[in-house]
C-alpha positions as CSV (number, residue, x, y, z in Angstrom):
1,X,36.2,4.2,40.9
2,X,39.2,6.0,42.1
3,X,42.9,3.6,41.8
4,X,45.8,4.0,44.5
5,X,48.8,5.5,43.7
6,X,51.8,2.5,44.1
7,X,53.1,2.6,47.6
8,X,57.1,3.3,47.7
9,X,59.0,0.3,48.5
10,X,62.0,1.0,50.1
11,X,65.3,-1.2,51.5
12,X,67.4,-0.6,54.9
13,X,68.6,-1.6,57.8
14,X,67.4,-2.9,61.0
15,X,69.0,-0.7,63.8
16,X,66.5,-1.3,66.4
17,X,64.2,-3.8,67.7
18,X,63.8,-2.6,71.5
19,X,60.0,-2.3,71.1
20,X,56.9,-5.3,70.5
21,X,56.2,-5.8,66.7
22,X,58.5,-2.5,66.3
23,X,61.7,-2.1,64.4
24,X,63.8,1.2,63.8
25,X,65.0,0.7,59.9
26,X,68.0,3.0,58.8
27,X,67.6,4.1,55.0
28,X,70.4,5.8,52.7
29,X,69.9,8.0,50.1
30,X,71.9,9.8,47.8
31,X,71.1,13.4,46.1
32,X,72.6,15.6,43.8
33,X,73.4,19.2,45.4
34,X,71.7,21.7,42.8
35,X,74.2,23.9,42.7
36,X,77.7,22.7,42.9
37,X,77.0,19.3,41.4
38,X,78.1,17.0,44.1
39,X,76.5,14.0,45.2
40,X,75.6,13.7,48.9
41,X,74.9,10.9,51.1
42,X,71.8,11.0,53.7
43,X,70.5,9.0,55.9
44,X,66.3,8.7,57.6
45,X,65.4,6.5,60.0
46,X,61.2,5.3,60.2
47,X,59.7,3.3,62.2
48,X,58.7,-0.1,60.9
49,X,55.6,-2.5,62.0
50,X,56.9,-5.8,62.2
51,X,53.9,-7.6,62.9
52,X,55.3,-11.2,63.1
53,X,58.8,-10.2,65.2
54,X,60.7,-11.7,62.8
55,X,63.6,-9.1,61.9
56,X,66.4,-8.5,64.4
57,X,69.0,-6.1,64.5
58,X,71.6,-5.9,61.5
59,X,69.2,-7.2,58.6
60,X,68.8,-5.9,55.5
61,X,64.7,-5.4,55.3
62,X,61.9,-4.6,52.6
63,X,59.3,-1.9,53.8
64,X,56.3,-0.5,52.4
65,X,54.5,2.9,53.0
66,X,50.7,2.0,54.9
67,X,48.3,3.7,56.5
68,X,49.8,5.6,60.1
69,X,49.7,2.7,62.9
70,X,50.7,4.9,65.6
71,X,52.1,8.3,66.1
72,X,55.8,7.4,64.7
73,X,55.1,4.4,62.5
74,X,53.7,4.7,58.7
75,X,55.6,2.1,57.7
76,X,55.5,-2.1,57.5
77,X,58.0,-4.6,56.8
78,X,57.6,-7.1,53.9
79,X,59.8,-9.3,53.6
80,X,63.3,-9.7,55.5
81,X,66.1,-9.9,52.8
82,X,69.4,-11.1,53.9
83,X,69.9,-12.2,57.7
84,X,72.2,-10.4,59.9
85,X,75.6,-12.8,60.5
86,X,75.0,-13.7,64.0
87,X,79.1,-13.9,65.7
């Protein structure tokens, strides 16, 4: 019987939450340039299934690859980490 490869587990930011059980989530990255050494920053946003409505704009989430759930979203929210400071 085949195994499944571990699904990447990433951490970002909620930037959006316009949509139903859908959240925008803003993920840095940082690479090293192959030729003159430096280290960039970068910056992807995915599209999140949050099936529960739970995450608002601002907090820091958990996500996990899954299987494509619509056309823009592959990924799904875990857990929310730390809570947006509401003002």
């Amino acid at each position: 019987m085949e195994t499944r490869e571990q699904r990447k587990i990433e951490r970002g930011v909620v930037v959006s939450n316009s949509g139903d059980k859908s959240i925008s989530v803003e993920m840095n990255w940082m690479y090293k340039h192959p030729k003159y050494g430096k280290y960039l920053k970068r910056t992807t946003k995915v599209g999140v299934h949050d099936e529960k409505n739970e995450a608002k704009v601002g907090d820091v989430v958990e996500i996990t690859e899954c299987r494509p759930i619509s056309k823009n979203k592959t990924w799904r929210l875990v857990t929310v980490i730390e809570k947006a400071v509401q003002e």
